[in-house]
N, C-alpha and C positions, 0 to 999 in steps of 0.2 A: 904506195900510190905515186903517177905519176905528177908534175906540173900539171901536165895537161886534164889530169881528173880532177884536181887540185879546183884550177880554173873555171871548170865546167860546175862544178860543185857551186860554188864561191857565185857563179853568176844566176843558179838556180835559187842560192838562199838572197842574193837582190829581185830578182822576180818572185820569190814567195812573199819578200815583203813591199813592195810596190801592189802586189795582189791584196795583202792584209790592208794594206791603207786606203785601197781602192773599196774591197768590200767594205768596209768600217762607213767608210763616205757613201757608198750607196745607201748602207742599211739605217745612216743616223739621218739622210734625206728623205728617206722611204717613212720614217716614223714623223719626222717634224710635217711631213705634207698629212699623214693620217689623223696627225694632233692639229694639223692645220692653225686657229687663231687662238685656241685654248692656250697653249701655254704660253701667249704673250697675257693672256685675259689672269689665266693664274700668277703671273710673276707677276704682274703691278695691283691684283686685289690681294695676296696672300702675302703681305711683307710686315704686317699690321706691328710686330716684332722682333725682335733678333731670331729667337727660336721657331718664329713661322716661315720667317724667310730663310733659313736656316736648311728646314725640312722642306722649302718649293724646290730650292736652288738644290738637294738631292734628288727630292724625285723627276724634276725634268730633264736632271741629266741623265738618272737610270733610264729615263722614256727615249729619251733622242737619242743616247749613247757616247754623245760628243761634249766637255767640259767645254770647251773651245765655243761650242755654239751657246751655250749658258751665257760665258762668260763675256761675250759679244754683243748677244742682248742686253744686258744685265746694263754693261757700258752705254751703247745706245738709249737706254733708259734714260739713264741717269745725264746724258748729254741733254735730252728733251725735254728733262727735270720731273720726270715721273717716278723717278725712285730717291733717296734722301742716298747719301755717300755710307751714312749706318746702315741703313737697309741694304744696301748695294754688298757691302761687306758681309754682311751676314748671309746672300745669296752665293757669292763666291766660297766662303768655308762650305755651304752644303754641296754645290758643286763637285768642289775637290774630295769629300764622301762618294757622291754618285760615280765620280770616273774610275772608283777602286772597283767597279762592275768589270769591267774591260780585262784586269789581269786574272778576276775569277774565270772569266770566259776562255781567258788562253789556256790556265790552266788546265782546263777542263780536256784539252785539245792532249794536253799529255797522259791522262789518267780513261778516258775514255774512249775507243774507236771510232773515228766521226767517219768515216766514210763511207760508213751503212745510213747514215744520215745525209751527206750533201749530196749525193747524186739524185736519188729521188726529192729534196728538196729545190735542186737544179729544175728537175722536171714537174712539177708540182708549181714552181717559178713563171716557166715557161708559158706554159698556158694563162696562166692567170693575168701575165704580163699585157697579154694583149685584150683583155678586158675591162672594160669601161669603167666600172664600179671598183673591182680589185688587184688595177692594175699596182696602185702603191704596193698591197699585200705582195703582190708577184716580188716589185722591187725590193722589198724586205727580204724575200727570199733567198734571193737573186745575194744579195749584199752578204749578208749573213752564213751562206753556201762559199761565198767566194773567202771569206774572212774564216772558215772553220778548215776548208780547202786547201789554205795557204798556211794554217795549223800542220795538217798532217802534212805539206809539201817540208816544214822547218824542220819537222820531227822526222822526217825520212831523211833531209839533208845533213841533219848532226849527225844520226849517226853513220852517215856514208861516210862522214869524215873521219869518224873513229880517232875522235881527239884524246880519248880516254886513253888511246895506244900509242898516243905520238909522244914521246920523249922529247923533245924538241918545244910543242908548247907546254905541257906538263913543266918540264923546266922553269918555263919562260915563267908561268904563271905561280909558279913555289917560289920564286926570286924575289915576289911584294912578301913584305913582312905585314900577315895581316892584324896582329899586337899593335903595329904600329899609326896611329892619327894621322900621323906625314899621309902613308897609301892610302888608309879613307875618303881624306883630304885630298888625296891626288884621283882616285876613284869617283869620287863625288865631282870633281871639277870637271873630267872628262864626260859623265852622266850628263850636268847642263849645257857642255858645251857641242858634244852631239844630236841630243835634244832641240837647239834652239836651231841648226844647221838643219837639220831633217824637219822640223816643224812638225814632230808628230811621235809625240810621246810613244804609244803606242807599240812605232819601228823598236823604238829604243828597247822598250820592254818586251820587247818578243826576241831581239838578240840578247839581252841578260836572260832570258829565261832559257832560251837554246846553247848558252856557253853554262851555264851552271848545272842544267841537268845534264851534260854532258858529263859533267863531274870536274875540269879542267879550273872552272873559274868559283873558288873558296864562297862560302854560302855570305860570307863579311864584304866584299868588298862588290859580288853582285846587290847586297843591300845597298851600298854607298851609290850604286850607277844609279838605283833606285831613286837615291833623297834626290840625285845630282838632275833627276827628271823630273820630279816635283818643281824645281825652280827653272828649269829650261822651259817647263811648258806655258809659263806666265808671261815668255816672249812674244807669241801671238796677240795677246789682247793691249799689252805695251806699245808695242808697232803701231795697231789698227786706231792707239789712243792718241795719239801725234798727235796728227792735226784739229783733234775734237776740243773741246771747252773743258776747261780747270776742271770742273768734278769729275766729269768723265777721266782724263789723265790720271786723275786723284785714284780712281777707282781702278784703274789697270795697275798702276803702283802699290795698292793695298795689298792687291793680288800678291804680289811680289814680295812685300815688307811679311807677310802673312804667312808665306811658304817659307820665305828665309830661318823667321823666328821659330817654326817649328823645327827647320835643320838644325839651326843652331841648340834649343835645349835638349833636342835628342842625341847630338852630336857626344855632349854634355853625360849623358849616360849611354850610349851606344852599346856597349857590348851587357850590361845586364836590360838591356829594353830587346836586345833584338835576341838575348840569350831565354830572353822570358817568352816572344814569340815564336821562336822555336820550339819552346817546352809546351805552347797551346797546339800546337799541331803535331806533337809527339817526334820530333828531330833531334836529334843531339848532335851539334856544329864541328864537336870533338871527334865523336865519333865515326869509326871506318867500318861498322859491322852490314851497312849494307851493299848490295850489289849496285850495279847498271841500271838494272831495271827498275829496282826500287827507289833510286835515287833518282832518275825522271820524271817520276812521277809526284815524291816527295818535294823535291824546292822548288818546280813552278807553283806549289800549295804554299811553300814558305813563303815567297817572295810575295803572293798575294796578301796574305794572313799581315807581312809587315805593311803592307802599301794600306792594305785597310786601318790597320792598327795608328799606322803614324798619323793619314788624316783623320780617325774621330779622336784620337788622344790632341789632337795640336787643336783641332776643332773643340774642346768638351774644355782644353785650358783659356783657348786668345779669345770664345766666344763673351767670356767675361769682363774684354779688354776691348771692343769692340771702339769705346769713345777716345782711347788714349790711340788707337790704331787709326784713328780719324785725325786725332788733333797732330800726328806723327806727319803724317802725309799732306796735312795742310800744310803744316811748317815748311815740309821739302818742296811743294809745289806752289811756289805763289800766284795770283791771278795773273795772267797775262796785261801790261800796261800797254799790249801794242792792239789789243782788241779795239776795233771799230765795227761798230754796228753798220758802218756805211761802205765798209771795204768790202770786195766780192770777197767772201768765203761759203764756199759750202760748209754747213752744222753738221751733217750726218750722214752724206756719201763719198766724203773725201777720203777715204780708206780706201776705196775699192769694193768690188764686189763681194757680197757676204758667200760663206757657204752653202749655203740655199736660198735660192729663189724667196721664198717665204721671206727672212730675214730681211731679203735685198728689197721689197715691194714695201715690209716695214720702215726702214731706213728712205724711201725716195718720198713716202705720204709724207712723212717726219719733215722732209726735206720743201714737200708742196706747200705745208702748214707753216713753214717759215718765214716759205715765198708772199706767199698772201697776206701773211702779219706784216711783212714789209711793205707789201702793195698799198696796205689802208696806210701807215705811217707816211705816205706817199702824198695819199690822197692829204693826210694833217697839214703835210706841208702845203701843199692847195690852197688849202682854205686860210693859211698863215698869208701864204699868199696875197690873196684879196686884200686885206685888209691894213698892209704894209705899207706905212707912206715915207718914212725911209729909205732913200737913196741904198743907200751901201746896204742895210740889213736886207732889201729886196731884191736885189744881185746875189746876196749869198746866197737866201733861198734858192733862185733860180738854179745857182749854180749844183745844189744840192740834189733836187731836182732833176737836173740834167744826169745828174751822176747816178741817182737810184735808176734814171730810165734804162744807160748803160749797163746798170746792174743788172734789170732786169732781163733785158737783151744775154746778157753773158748764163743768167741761172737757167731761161727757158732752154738755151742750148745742150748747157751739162747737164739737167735731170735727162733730157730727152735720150741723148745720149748716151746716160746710165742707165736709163729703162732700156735702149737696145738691144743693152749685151743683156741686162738681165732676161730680154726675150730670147735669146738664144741659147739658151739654156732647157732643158724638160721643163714644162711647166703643165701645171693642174689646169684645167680648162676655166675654172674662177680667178686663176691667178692670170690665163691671158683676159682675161675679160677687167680685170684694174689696173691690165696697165694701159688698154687701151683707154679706158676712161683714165689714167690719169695722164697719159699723154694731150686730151682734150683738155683737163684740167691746168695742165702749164700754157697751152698756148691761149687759152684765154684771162689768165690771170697776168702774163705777158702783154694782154691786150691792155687791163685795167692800165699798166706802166703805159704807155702808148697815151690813152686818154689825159692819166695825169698830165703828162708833159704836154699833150696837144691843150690843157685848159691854162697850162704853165704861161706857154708860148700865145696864147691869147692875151692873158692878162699882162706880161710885157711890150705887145704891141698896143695897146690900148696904154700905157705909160708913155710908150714913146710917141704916141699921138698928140700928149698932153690934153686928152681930154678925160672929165671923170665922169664914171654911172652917176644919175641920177640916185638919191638916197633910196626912189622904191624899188629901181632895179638893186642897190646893194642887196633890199633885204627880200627878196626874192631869188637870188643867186644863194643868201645865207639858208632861205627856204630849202631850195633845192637840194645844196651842198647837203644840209643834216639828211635830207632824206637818204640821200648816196653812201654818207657815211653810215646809217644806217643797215644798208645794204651790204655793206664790206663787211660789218660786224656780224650779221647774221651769217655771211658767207663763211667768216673764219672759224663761227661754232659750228656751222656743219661741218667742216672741214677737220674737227678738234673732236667731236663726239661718235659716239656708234649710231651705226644708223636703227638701230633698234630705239633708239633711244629718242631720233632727232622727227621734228615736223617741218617738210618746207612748205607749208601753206604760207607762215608769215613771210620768207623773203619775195612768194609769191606776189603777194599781195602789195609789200612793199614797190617790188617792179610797178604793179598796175600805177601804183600813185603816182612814181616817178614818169608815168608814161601820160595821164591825165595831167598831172601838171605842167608838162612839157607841151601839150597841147593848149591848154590853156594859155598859158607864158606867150605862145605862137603868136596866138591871135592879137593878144592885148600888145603887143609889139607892135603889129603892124600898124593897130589903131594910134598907137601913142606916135611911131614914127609920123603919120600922116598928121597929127594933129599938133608938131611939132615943137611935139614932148623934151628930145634929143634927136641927135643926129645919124643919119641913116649907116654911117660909119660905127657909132657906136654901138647902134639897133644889131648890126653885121655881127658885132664882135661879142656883144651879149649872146645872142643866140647860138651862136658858133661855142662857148662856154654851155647854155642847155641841151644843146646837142648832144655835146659830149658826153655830158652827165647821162643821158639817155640813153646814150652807148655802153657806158659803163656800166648805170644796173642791169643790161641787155649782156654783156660780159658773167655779170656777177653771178647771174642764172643759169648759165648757162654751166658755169661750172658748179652751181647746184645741181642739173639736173646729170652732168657726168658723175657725182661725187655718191647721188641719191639712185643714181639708176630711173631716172624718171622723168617726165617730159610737161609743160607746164600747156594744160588744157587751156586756157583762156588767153587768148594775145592780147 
C-alpha cells in the first residue's frame, strides 16, 4: 500500500469516529428528552441507600447511554444539596456499571452484520423525524444508525489496513514486553491521557477495539488502554466541578479517587483477573490457534467482558468503603475560605452549557432558585434597615445593599444569556416554553433587586433629612414589610417545589392584602399629613417606601404566575 492509501485510510478511521461520537450524542439526547423529567425525579427519590443509588446511577445510564450525563447531574445535585456526597458516590459507581453498555454495543458491530440494520433504520428515521409526537424516536434512530454505521465504516477501515500483514507495525507492537508492569504501566498512561484529550471515552475504545481485533495490539496491553480510560473519563465531570461548591468538587473527585483505587488493586492481580476474564468468554491470551476472522470477533467480546467485570468487581468491593471514600475527599478538599455569599458567583451554570438542553434548563431553574433566595435576603437587609439608628452599621447596610442590587443587575444578565444559547440548541416544544417563562422569571426577580434598593435609598434620604417616622408609621411600614416578606417566601417555595405539588392561591391572596393595605396606608396619610400629624416631606417618603412594597409583591406574582403557568384572575 501506498502513503497515499495509507492517508486516505487513516482519515476515514477519524471521520468513522467523529461519526461514533456524533451518533452516541444524538441517541443519549434522543433518550434523555423521551425520559424527559423522570430521571431527575428518579435520581433524587431513589438514593434512599448506597445499593438503591447504586442500581438508579446504572440504570439511567443504560437509559441515556451517556456516563458523562449521569455523572453531571449527579454533581449538579449535589451542588444544590439534593443529594448527600454518600449518595452521590454511590450513584457514580452505578454509572460507571451502566457505561460497560457502550463496549457491548461495539462489540456487537464486530460479531454481527449491521448494515442490513442502519439503512432501513436511517429510513424508518427519517420519517418519523419530522413528526410531532415521534420525532425524539426518529432522533434515536437517527443517533443509533449513525453510531452502528461508523461500527461497520472502523471494521471495513482495519481491515483495508491489513495491519495483520505489516511487518513494520507487527514489529513495533512485539517490541512492549507484555510480562512486563513498566508497558501496562506505560499503556495505561497513554489510555488516560488520550482519553481526557479526546473527551470521550468511547473514541478511545473503539480504537483499542479496532487495533486488537486486528490482531497487531496483544489482548494485555489493549486491557491496560482500557483501565487507562476508566480514569481519563472522570476528567469531564472534574472540569465542569471547578467552579461549583465543596461537595460538588468533592463529588467529581470521588469520581476519580474511585476509578483510581480499582486500577490500582487490579493492577495488583492483573494478569490472573484478566487471565480469568478471558477464561469466561472461552479465549486463551497464549494462545495462536485462531484465525483473522475469529479473532475479530473474539476480543471486542474480551475487552467488553473486562470493562464489565472491572467496574461491578471494583463496584461490589469500594461499595463497602463508601464513608472512608467520603472522609478521603473531604480531607483533600477543604471548604473554600474565600466563599462569600455576597460575591457575584453563579452556583450552577458556571460550567457552561450541559449536554442537553434538558440538563441545561435544570441547571438555570437551580440557578433562578438562588436568585430569589438572595432577593428575599435583600429584602432582610430592608427591614434591618429601618430600624438602624447606628451611624456606621447603617452605611454598611446600605452599602450591602447597594452591592446585592449590582449583584442582581449582573445575575439577570448571565442566566438570560445562558438561556440563549441553551435556546439555540433542538429543543422539545415544553422545554421552549420554560425558558420563555424562565426568562420572565429573572427579569422580574431583577425587579424585586430594583425595589429593595429603591426602599434602601428612601430610607437614607429620610436620615439625611434628620427627620424621623412617627412610631405609627414605624409600625405600619413593620406591617407592611412582614406582609412582603411574606410574599418572597412563598415565591421561593413555588420556585423550590413541583408544580404538581404547589397552590398559588395563598401568594395570590397574600398580593390582595398588600394591595388593600397600601390603599388603606394612602388614605390615612393624606388625612394625617393634613391634620399635621408629620410632615408632608416625610408623608413623600413613607409612601414612596409603600409603594414600593406594592410593586414588589406586583413583581412577586408575577413570577408566580410565569413559574405556575397561570395568571391571577382577581386585580
Amino acid at each position: 500500500m501506498t502513503t497515499s492509501d495509507y492517508l486516505a485510510i487513516f482519515f476515514k478511521i477519524i471521520g468513522s469516529l467523529a461519526l461514533l461520537i456524533y451518533g452516541m450524542k444524538v441517541m443519549s439526547e434522543a433518550l434523555q428528552k423521551m425520559a424527559g423529567s423522570q430521571l431527575r425525579h428518579i435520581l433524587s427519590a431513589m438514593t434512599t441507600n448506597r445499593f438503591t443509588g447504586m442500581l438508579t446511577g446504572t440504570f439511567i445510564t443504560c437509559a441515556v447511554q451517556s456516563s458523562s450525563a449521569t455523572t453531571v447531574m449527579t454533581v449538579s445535585f449535589v451542588n444544590a444539596g439534593l443529594l448527600t456526597l454518600a449518595q452521590a458516590i454511590s450513584v457514580i459507581m452505578g454509572a460507571n456499571i451502566g457505561t460497560t453498555l457502550t463496549a457491548w454495543i461495539m462489540s456487537l458491530g464486530y460479531s454481527v452484520d449491521l448494515t442490513s440494520f442502519v439503512f432501513p433504520a436511517f429510513l424508518v428515521g427519517i420519517v418519523l423525524i419530522y413528526s410531532r409526537k415521534m420525532r425524539y424516536i426518529g432522533d434515536f434512530l437517527f443517533g443509533i444508525s449513525f453510531m452502528f454505521f461508523s461500527l461497520v465504516l472502523l471494521n471495513t477501515s482495519g481491515k483495508e489496513l491489513q495491519l495483520e500483514s505489516n511487518p513494520q507495525i507487527i514489529d513495533f507492537f512485539k517490541s512492549f514486553d507484555v510480562d512486563s508492569y513498566l508497558t501496562i504501566l506505560s499503556f495505561l498512561l497513554i489510555g488516560t491521557i488520550i482519553t481526557c484529550l479526546v473527551q470521550s471515552s468511547a473514541a478511545v475504545m473503539a480504537i483499542t477495539i479496532l487495533l486488537c481485533s486486528s490482531g497487531v495490539l496483544p489482548i494485555y496491553l489493549g486491557i491496560a488502554l482500557v483501565m487507562g480510560e476508566n480514569i481519563g473519563t472522570t476528567a469531564t465531570a472534574n472540569l465542569a466541578a471547578l467552579g461549583a461548591n465543596t461537595q460538588a468538587r468533592r463529588t467529581a473527585l470521588a469520581h476519580l479517587v474511585f476509578n483510581l483505587i480499582g486500577v490500582i488493586w487490579v493492577l495488583c492481580v492483573f494478569y490472573p483477573f484478566v487471565n480469568a476474564v478471558c477464561g469466561l468468554v472461552h479465549y486463551d491470551p497464549m494462545g495462536h490457534n485462531l484465525t483473522q476472522e475469529q479473532l475479530a470477533v473474539k476480543l471486542p467480546i474480551v475487552l467488553a467482558a473486562f470493562h464489565s467485570s472491572f467496574n461491578i468487581m471494583n463496584t461490589a468491593v469500594l461499595i463497602w468503603f463508601i464513608p472512608q471514600i467520603e472522609r478521603l475527599v473531604c480531607m483533600l478538599i477543604k471548604p473554600r475560605h474565600s466563599d462569600d455569599e455576597e460575591d457575584f458567583r453563579l452556583q450552577f451554570i458556571q460550567a457552561g452549557i450541559m449536554k442537553t438542553p434538558e440538563l441545561s434548563v435544570l441547571e438555570a431553574h437551580k440557578e433562578i432558585r438562588s436568585f430569589a433566595g438572595r432577593m428575599q435576603r435583600m429584602f432582610g437587609m430592608v427591614r434591618d434597615l429601618l430600624v438602624e439608628k447606628d451611624e456606621n452599621a447603617f452605611t454598611r447596610i446600605f452599602d450591602r445593599i447597594e452591592k446585592y442590587e449590582g449583584i442582581s443587575d449582573s445575575m439577570e444578565i448571565e442566566i438570560a444569556n445562558y438561556l440563549d444559547q441553551v435556546g439555540t440548541a433542538h429543543l422539545s416544544d415544553d422545554t421552549k416554553m420554560k425558558i420563555r417563562s424562565m426568562l420572565r422569571e429573572i427579569t422580574e426577580i431583577e425587579s424585586i433587586g430594583d425595589s429593595c434598593y429603591n426602599i434602601a435609598r428612601a430610607l437614607k434620604r429620610k436620615r439625611s433629612g434628620k427627620e424621623e417616622f412617627p412610631e405609627k408609621l414605624y409600625e405600619q411600614l413593620h406591617q407592611m414589610f412582614e406582609l412582603t416578606d411574606d410574599a418572597l417566601t412563598q415565591m421561593n417555595v413555588i420556585l423550590s417545589g413541583r408544580k404538581a405539588n404547589l397552590d398559588t392561591s395563598l401568594s395570590f391572596n397574600i398580593e390582595n392584602e398588600i394591595n388593600s393595605y397600601r390603599n388603606q396606608l394612602k388614605t390615612t396619610n393624606i388625612t394625617d399629613i393634613n391634620a399635621h400629624l408629620y410632615t408632608y416631606a416625610i408623608g413623600t417618603i413613607y409612601m414612596d417606601i409603600i409603594q414600593e412594597c406594592e410593586k414588589l409583591g406586583d413583581y412577586v406574582v408575577n413570577v408566580v404566575e410565569a413559574r405556575m403557568g397561570v395568571r391571577q384572575h382577581n386585580g
